[in-house]
N, C-alpha and C positions, 0 to 999 in steps of 0.2 A: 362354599363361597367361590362364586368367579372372578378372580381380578382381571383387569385386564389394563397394560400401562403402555400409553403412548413415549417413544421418546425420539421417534425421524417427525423434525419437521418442528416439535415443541413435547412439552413435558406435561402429561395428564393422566391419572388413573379412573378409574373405574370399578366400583364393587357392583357384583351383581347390577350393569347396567346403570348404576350409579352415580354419575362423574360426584368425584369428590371436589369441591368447591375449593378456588383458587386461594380466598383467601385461610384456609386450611392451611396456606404452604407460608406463610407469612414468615415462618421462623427458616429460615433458609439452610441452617443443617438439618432438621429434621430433612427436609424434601434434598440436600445432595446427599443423603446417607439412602434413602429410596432409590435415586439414580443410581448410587454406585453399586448399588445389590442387586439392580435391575441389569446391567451390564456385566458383572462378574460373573466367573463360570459356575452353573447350580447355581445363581445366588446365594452364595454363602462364601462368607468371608471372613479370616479371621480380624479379631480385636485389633491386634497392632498393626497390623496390614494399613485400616482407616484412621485409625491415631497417627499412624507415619505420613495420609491422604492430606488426610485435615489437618495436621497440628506438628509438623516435623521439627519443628521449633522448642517445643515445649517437653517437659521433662514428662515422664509418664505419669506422673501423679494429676498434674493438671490436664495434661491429654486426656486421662481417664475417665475424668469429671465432666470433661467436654466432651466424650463421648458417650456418658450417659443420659445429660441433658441430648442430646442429637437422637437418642434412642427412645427417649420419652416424645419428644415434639411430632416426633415419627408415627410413634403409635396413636398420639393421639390427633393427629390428622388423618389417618388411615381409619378411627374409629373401634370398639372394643371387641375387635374379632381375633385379635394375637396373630396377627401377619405379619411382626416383626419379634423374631423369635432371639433369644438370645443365651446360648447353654455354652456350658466346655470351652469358654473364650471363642466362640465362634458365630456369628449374628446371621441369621438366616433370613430371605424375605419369604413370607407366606407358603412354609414348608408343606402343609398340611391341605393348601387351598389348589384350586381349577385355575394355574396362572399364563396368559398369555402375553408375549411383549410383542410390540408389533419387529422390531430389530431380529429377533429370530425367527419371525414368520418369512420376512423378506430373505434372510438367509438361508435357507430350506429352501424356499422356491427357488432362488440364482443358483441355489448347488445341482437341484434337479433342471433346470433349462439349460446350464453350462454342458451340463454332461451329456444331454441331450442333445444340445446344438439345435436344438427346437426354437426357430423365430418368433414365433408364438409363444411360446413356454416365454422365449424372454423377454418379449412386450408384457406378460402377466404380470412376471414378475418385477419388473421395473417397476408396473403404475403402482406398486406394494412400498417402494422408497419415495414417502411420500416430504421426504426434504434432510437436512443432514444430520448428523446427531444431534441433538439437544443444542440448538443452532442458539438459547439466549447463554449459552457457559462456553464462548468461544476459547476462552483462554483457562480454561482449567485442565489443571498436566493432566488429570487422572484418564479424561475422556477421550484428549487427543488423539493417542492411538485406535482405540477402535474407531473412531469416529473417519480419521485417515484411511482406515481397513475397510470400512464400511465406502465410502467413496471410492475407492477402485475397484468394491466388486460391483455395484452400481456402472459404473464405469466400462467393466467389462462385459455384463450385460448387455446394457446401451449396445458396444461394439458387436458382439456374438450376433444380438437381433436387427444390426444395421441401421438403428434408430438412430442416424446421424444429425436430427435436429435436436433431440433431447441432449445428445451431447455435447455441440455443441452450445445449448445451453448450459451445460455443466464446465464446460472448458471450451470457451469462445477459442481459444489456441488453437483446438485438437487439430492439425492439419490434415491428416487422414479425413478426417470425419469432413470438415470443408471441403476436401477434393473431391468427397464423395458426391457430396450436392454439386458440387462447381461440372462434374461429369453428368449427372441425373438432368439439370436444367441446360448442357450442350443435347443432350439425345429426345429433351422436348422442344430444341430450338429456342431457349431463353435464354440467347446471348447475355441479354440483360441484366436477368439473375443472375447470372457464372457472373459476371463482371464486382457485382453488388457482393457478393462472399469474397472474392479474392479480395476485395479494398477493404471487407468488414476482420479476416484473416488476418493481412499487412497491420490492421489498427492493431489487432490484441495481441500482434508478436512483437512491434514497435515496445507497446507501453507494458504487458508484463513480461518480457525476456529481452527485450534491448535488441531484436535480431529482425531478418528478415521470411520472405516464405522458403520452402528449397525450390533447389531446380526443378522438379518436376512439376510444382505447383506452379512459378511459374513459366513455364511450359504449357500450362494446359491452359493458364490467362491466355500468355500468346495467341495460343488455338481460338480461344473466345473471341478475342478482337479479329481473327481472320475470319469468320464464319459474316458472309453476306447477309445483311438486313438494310431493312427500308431507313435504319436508323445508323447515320457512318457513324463510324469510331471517332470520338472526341479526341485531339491532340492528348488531352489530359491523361486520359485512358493509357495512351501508348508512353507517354510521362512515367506512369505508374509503375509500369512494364521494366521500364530503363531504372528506374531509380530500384526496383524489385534485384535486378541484374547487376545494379552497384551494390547493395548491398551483401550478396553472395561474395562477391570478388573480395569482401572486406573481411567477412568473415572467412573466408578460404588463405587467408592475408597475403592475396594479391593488390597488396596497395596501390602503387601503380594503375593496377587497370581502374579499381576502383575510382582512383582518383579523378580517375579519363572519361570515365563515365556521369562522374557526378557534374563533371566542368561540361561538359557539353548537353547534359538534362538539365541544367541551367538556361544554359544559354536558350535552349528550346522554350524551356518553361516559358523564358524573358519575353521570347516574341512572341507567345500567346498571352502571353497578361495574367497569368498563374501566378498570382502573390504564394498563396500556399505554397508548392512546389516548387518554389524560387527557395522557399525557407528550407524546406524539406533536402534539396538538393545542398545548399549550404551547409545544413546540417553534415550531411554524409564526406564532404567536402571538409569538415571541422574534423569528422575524426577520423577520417586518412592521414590527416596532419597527425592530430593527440596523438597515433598508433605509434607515429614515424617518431615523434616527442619534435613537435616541431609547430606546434598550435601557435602558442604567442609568437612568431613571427608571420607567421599565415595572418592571424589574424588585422596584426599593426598593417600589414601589406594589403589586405582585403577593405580594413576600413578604411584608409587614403585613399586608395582608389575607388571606392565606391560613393564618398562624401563629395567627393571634388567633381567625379566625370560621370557616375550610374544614379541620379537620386533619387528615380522613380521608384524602387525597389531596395533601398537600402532598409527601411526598416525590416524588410524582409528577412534581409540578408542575418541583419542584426541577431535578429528571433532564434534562426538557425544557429548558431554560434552561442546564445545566451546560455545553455546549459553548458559549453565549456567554460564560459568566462566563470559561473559557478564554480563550477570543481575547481578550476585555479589558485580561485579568491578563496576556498575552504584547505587548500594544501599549506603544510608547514611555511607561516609566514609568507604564504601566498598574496594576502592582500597589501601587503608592503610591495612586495614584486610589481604587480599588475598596479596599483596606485601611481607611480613612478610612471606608468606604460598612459597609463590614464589623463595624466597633467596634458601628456605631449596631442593625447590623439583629443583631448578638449580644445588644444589651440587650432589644432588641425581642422575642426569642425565647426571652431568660428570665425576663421580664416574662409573657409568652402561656403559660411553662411548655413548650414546642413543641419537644422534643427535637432532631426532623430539624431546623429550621430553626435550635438552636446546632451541630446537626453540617455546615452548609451555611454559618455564619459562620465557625466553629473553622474549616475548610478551609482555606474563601480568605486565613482571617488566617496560617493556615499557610504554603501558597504564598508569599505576599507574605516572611513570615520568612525563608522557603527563599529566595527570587531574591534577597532584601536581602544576603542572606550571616549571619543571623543566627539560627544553626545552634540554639542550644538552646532558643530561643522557637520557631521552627519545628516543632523533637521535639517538645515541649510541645503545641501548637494540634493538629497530625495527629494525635498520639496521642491525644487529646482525640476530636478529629473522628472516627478509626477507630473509637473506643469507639462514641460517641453515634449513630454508622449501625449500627454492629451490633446496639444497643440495637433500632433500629425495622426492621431488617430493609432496610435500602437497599444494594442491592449496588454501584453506580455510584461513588455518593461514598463509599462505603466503600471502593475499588479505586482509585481516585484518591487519596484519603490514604495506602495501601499504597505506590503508586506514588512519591509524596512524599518517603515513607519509605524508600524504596530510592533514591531520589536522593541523601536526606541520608546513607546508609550509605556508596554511592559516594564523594560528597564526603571522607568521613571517610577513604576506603581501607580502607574492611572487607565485604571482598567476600563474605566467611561469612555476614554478617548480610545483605545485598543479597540475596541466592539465599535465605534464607531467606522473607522477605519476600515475594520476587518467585512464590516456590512457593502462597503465600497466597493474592496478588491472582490470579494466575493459576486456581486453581482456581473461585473466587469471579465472577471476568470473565467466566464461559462461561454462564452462568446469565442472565446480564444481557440484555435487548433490544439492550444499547449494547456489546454484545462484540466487533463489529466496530470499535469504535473504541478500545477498551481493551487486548484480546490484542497486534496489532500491535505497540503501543506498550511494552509490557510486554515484549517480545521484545527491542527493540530494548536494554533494560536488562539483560535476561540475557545480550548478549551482551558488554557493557561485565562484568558480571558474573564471566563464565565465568574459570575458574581455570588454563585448559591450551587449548593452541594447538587438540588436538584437539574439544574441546568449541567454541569458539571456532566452529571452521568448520561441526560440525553444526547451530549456533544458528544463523546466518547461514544455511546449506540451509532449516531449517523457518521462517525471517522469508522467503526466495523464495518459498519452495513458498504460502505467505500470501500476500502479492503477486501472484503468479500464478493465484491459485484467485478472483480479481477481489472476492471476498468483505472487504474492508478500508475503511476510510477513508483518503484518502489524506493529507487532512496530518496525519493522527494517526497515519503510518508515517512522517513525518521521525524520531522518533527513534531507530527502528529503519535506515533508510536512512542518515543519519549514524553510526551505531555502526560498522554495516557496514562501509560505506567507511574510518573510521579502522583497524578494526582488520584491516583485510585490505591496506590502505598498509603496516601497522606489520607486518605479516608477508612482507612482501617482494612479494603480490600484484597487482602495480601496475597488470598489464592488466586485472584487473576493477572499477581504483578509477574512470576516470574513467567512463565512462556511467552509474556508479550517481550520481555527482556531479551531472552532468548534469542525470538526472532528479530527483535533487533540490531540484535550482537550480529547475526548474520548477513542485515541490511550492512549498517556498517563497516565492517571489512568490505567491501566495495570502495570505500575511500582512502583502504592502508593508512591507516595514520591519522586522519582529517578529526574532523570535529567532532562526527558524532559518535565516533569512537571517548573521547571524552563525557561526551551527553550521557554515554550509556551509563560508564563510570558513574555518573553523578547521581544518576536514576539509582542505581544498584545501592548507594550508598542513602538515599532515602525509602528503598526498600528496608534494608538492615534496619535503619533508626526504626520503622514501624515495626521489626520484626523485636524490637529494647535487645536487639546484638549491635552492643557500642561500639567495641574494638572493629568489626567489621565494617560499620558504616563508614569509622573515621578511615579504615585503610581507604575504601573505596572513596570518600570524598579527597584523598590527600592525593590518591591515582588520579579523578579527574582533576582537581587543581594542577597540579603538574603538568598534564598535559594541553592544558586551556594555555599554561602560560608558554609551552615549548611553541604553541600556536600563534601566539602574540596578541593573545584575548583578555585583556584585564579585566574586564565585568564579570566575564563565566568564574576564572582566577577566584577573584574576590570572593564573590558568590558560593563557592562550595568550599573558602576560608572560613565565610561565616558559617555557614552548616556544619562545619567543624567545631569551630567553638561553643554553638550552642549547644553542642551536645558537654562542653567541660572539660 
C-alpha cells in the first residue's frame, strides 16, 4: 500500500494514487488524529500524548472514549487497510505501508541544498513548499510549532538561493531581501522599480512592526532618486525619503531631530498638495510628542491652529493624529480626560466655522458617550460626526464614527442595524491610506454581527486570511481577534480558542492596562464556561469586570456581571 499525505499548502491523502474523498473527513477528529501522526516523529504517538492534544480538559475516562471514537472515524476514512494501528498504548500511522508526506520530502531537500549552498538545489527545493502547514488549522497549539519550524527553513532557503521575490512574498518586511531588488533593478537602470520596493518596504514595516526602513535602506532610496532619468524625481519621492530619515531619528530616540524633520516634510508636503504625506508627516509629529508624554497638548495646540489659520489640510492633519487620539480615549479613564479637551476644541471649531475640526470633536465626545455607557448622547455626537466628515470628504473619521455606530447597535442587540452600518464603513475603509487599520477592525464587528453560525465562521476565515496576508495593524485586529475567540468558544470550538487568546494577550500588552487587556479577560472566561470549568470562568469574568470598570466602561462592567451570574 502507498500512501501518500499532503499537508504544506492543505490536507489530502492518497492510497495507492487514490485521493481519499473529502467528504471521508467530515468527522474532524478522525482527520486531526491523521494530521497529528502525520507530523510526529515516526508517526507514532503515544495515547496520552493525543488525549492531553485533544482533550486536556477531560478526566481520562472520557478522553479515552474520545479517543477511541477519533481512532475508529480514522480508520474508517482511510479504508480497511489497518493504517492506523493502535498496540502497547501507542497509535501508529501506516506502520507496515510505502508512506510519503510531502513535509518531509521538502525537508530532505533544504537539508541537502543548505548544506550544499547549491542555488539550484535550493530553488528545487523551495518549489517542494508548496504553502504553510495545514494552512485551514491556523490556531491549533499542536501544529504551530512545526508549522513556525517549517517557515524558517523555507525561509532560509529562499535566502541561501537568493530568491528574493519569493520571499518577499513570504515576508513583505524582509529588508534584506527588498534591498536586494531595490540594488538588482539600480544595476538594470529601473530607477522606477527601486523606487516601487522601497515605498512597497516603508508600507509593510509602517503596518506590521510600527517602524521604519534602516539606514542603509534608505541610503540606497536616496541613491535611486539621484540616478538621472528622462523621468525627474517627484517632490513626493524625496517626501518619502525625509519622512524614512524622521522616522530613524525616532526610533534611535533622537526626538528632537525627529521632531525637526517631521515639521519641515510638512511643510514641504503642504506646498506640493500631498494630502497623504501631510498626514503621514503629522503622524510622525504625533509621536515625538506621545514619546516625550506630551501629545495632548501638541495636539489642543495643533488643532487651534490649524482650524482657525491651515483649513486646506486639516483633515489631513487630523488623520495623522487619529490613532493617538485612540490610544488616549482607551487609557485608564482616558475618555473622561480627552472629553473635557473635546467640549473646548468643539467651540473652537465652531467659532473658526472648521467643519472637519466639529467632525474630530463630535467624534471623540461620541466615543467618550459610547465607553461612559451613555447610549443616546453617543447616537447623537457620531451621527453628528458621520454627517460633518461626510460633509468634507474625510473617510477615516468618518469610518470610525461608523464604527462607533455599530458598537452602539451591538450594545443595543440589533444586529440588522450593525450589518447595515458595518456594510457602510466597510466600503468607505478601503479607499482610506489607513485601511489597514480600519478593515481588520471592522471585521472583527461583523463577526459579533453575523446572524448564523454559518456566516459566523466564514467572517472569522476572511479576518485569518487578513491577518495572514501581514497586511493589518495589529492592535487594531484585537477586536476582531477577541470576537473570534468568543465566538468560536461559544460554538463548541475550543481547540482553536486558545492560541488565538494567546496572541492576543500579546497584542494587548501593547496598551499596559487599556481595554483590551480586559476584552481578553472576558474572552478567557467564555472559553472556561465552554470548557464547564466554572470556577475559572467566574475568576476570569470577575478580572475583566474589575477592570472594564477601573476603565470607566459600565456596559463591558455590566456585561461580564451578567456572564457571571449566568453561570450561578
Amino acid at each position: 500500500m502507498r500512501v501518500r499525505i499532503q499537508l504544506l499548502g492543505g490536507f489530502s491523502v492518497s492510497l495507492d494514487d487514490q485521493v481519499v474523498a473529502a467528504a471521508a473527513w467530515r468527522r474532524d477528529r478522525g482527520a486531526a488524529l491523521v494530521k497529528l501522526l502525520a507530523v510526529a516523529r515516526s508517526h507514532r504517538i503515544h495515547r496520552e500524548q493525543v488525549m492531553e492534544a485533544f482533550w486536556p480538559d477531560l478526566d481520562p475516562e472520557a478522553a479515552g472514549a474520545n479517543l477511541r471514537k477519533a481512532i475508529h472515524f480514522a480508520r474508517r476514512a482511510l479504508g480497511a487497510h489497518g493504517l492506523i494501528e493502535h498496540a502497547a498504548d501507542i497509535i501508529a500511522l501506516a506502520p507496515a505501508a510505502d508512506i510519503e508526506i510531502d513535509v518531509e520530502t521538502f525537508e530532505a531537500a533544504a537539508r541537502l541544498a543548505l548544506r550544499g549552498e547549491d542555488p539550484a538545489a535550493c530553488e528545487a527545493a523551495a518549489d517542494l513548499y508548496t504553502g504553510d502547514l495545514l494552512p485551514d488549522d491556523p490556531y491549533v497549539d499542536w501544529f504551530e510549532t512545526p508549522r513556525q519550524s517549517l517557515r524558517q527553513r523555507y525561509a532560509e532557503v529562499l535566502r541561501a538561493g537568493k530568491l528574493w521575490q519569493r520571499l518577499i512574498a513570504l515576508d513583505p518586511a524582509d529588508e534584506q531581501a527588498q534591498c536586494a531588488l531595490m540594488q538588482s533593478a539600480l544595476d538594470a537602470g529601473n530607477r522606477a522599480e527601486a523606487i516601487r520596493l522601497f515605498n512597497q518596504l516603508s508600507e509593510s514595516l509602517r503596518i506590521d512592526l510600527g517602524v521604519g526602513p534602516g539606514a542603509e535602506t534608505v541610503k540606497l532610496y536616496e541613491k535611486a532618486l539621484a540616478v538621472p532619468s528622462i523621468d525627474p524625481v517627484g517632490l513626493s519621492d524625496r517626501i518619502r525619503a525625509s519622512l524614512a530619515w524622521g522616522l530613524l531619528h525616532l526610533q534611535s530616540g533622537d526626538f528632537a531631530k525627529a521632531g525637526q524633520v517631521g515639521r519641515e516634510t510638512r511643510e514641504l508636503a503642504m506646498g506640493a498638495g500631498l494630502a497623504r504625506e501631510v498626514g503621514e508627516a503629522s503622524a510622525l509629529i504625533g509621536l515625538v510628542a506621545h514619546m516625550q508624554g506630551q501629545w495632548r497638548e501638541l495636539f489642543r495646540a495643533e488643532f487651534i491652529e490649524w482650524v482657525r489659520s491651515k483649513p486646506a489640510f486639516v483633515s489631513n492633519v487630523f488623520d495623522g493624529h487619529l490613532c493617538l487620539a485612540e490610544f488616549c480615549l482607551c487609557s485608564a479613564k482616558g475618555h473622561h480626560d480627552i472629553a473635557a479637551s473635546a467640549r473646548e476644541l468643539l467651540s473652537v471649531a465652531e467659532g473658526a466655522g472648521s467643519v472637519a475640526g466639529r467632525g474630530l470633536a463630535s467624534l471623540v465626545l461620541g466615543e467618550a458617550a459610547l465607553f461612559s455607557g451613555q447610549l443616546a448622547e453617543a447616537e447623537r455626537m457620531l451621527t453628528d460626526a458621520e454627517r460633518l466628515y461626510a460633509q468634507v470628504g474625510t473617510v477615516a473619521g468618518r469610518v470610525l464614527a461608523l464604527q462607533r455606530l455599530t458598537e452602539l447597535a451591538l450594545a443595543r442587540h440589533q444586529k440588522w442595524q450593525a450589518g447595515r452600518l458595518i456594510h457602510r464603513a466597510t466600503t468607505l475603509a478601503r479607499s482610506s491610506w489607513l485601511a489597514p487599520h480600519l478593515l481588520i477592525s471592522l471585521k472583527g464587528l461583523e463577526v459579533r454581527a453575523a446572524a448564523t453560525s454559518e456566516r459566523i465562521a466564514e467572517t472569522i476565515r476572511e479576518g485569518d486570511r487578513m491577518l495572514s496576508s501581514g497586511c493589518n495593524c495589529q492592535p487594531c485586529s484585537m477586536t476582531f481577534r477577541t470576537a473570534a475567540a468568543v465566538a468560536l468558544a461559544e460554538a463548541g470550538e475550543i481547540e482553536q480558542v486558545n492560541r488565538r487568546l494567546d496572541e492576543a494577550e500579546r497584542v494587548a500588552g501593547m496598551w499596559n492596562g487599556g481595554p483590551w487587556v480586559a476584552a481578553v479577560w472576558e474572552a478567557r472566561g467564555v472559553q472556561r464556561r465552554a470548557e464547564r470549568n466554572k470556577t475559572r470562568a467566574v475568576a476570569a469574568f470577575e478580572e475583566a469586570a474589575t477592570r472594564f470598570a477601573a476603565l470607566g466602561r459600565p456596559i463591558d462592567e455590566v456585561r461580564c456581571r451578567e456572564r457571571m451570574a449566568d453561570l450561578g
